[in-house]
C-alpha angles and dihedrals in degrees: 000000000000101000123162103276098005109081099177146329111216115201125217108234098229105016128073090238130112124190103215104208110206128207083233137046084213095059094053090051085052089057084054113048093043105143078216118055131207114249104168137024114200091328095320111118107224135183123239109279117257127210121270113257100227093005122078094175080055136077121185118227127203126191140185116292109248093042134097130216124202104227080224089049097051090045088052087062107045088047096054097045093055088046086073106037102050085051084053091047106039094243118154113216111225099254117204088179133318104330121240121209136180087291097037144259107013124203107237100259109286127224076225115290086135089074117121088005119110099233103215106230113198094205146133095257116353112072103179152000125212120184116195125249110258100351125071110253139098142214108228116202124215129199085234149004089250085060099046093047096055086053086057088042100049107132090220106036112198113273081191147016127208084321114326128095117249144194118226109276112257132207111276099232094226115034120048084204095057129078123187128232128199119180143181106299107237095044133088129222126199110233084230090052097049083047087046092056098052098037089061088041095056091041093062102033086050080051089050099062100042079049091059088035090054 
C-alpha cells in the first residue's frame, strides 16, 4: 500500500494497532498536530494517533477491539488528510516524481489553479472534478447515475473531507452523473483528495450492502 506520502501501514497481528509510516517526517507531525482529529475511519471508531516512539517519519494508531482496519484503507485516509493539510499549511510534499496513489497519477496539491478546470480522475468510480471558478465548491463526476446516487444516499455523509469542513452533496440538476460539493469559504481542496474521498466511500458503502445481501 505504497501511496504518495503514506509508505507503508504495518498491522500488529494480534492488536488492533497500525504504525503509518510517512515520506516525510514533516507529514507525520502534521497527522499529529491536526486541530481536528480523526475519530473514525470508514465506520471504525479510532483514537487520535500518537508519535512513534524511535520513528519520526511514523505514528502509531489504535482502534476499537472487535473492529478491523484495512491497512489501504488506513493509508486512504492519512493521504488524503495531509493533503490537506499540507495545502492549508503551505507545506510542500518531497516529490520524487508525480506522486501515485490508490486511483492513479495525482497532480502535487494546487493554490488554485485548478479552479474552473475539470480535473480528469482515472478512477473506479469517480471520473472527474471540476472546481468552480472564484466559490468553493466542486462538481464531482461519477461513472454512472447508480454511483452517484449511492454517494447522495449514504446514510453518514462526510462532515469533512481530508480537513475542510463540508455540506452534504447534493444532486447536480442537470446531470445524474454529477454530484455537487460546498465547503467551508477560506479553505482549498485538491480535486484527488475530494475523488479520494468518494472512491474509498463508495467502496465501502458498495461493501456494506453485499455484505447485508449476503
Amino acid at each position: 500500500t505504497s501511496t504518495s506520502l503514506v509508505q507503508k501501514v504495518t498491522k500488529h497481528n494480534e492488536k488492533p494497532i497500525a504504525i503509518i509510516s510517512f515520506s516525510d517526517p514533516r507529514m507525520a507531525q502534521l497527522a499529529l498536530q491536526d486541530p481536528a482529529p480523526t475519530t473514525h475511519i470508514g465506520r471504525v471508531p479510532v483514537d487520535p494517533v500518537v508519535a512513534h516512539r524511535s520513528d519520526s517519519s511514523s505514528l502509531v494508531l489504535f482502534w476499537r477491539r472487535g473492529f478491523d482496519l484495512a491497512p489501504e484503507d488506513i493509508a486512504g485516509h492519512f493521504e488524503n488528510l495531509v493533503t490537506s493539510l499540507a495545502q492549508l499549511s503551505g507545506i510542500r510534499p518531497i516529490e520524487e516524481a508525480l506522486p501515485m496513489s490508490a486511483f492513479g497519477v495525482v497532480s502535487p496539491p494546487t493554490g488554485g489553479t485548478d479552479r474552473g478546470a475539470v480535473v480528469p480522475i482515472e478512477g473506479q468510480y469517480v471520473t472527474s472534478v471540476k472546481k468552480h471558478a472564484s466559490k468553493p465548491i466542486a462538481f464531482v463526476q461519477f461513472t454512472s447515475d447508480e454511483v452517484a446516487a449511492i454517494a447522495l444516499q449514504d446514510p453518514e455523509p462526510a462532515a469533512v473531507i481530508g480537513h475542510v469542513p463540508v455540506d452534504p452533496i447534493v444532486a447536480h440538476k442537470a446531470d445524474g452523473r454529477t454530484v455537487v460539493l460546498f465547503w467551508r469559504g477560506g479553505y482549498d481542496l485538491a480535486p484527488a483528495v475530494i475523488a479520494g474521498h468518494f472512491e474509498h466511500r463508495i467502496g465501502t458503502l458498495l461493501h456494506a450492502d453485499k455484505q447485508a445481501i449476503l
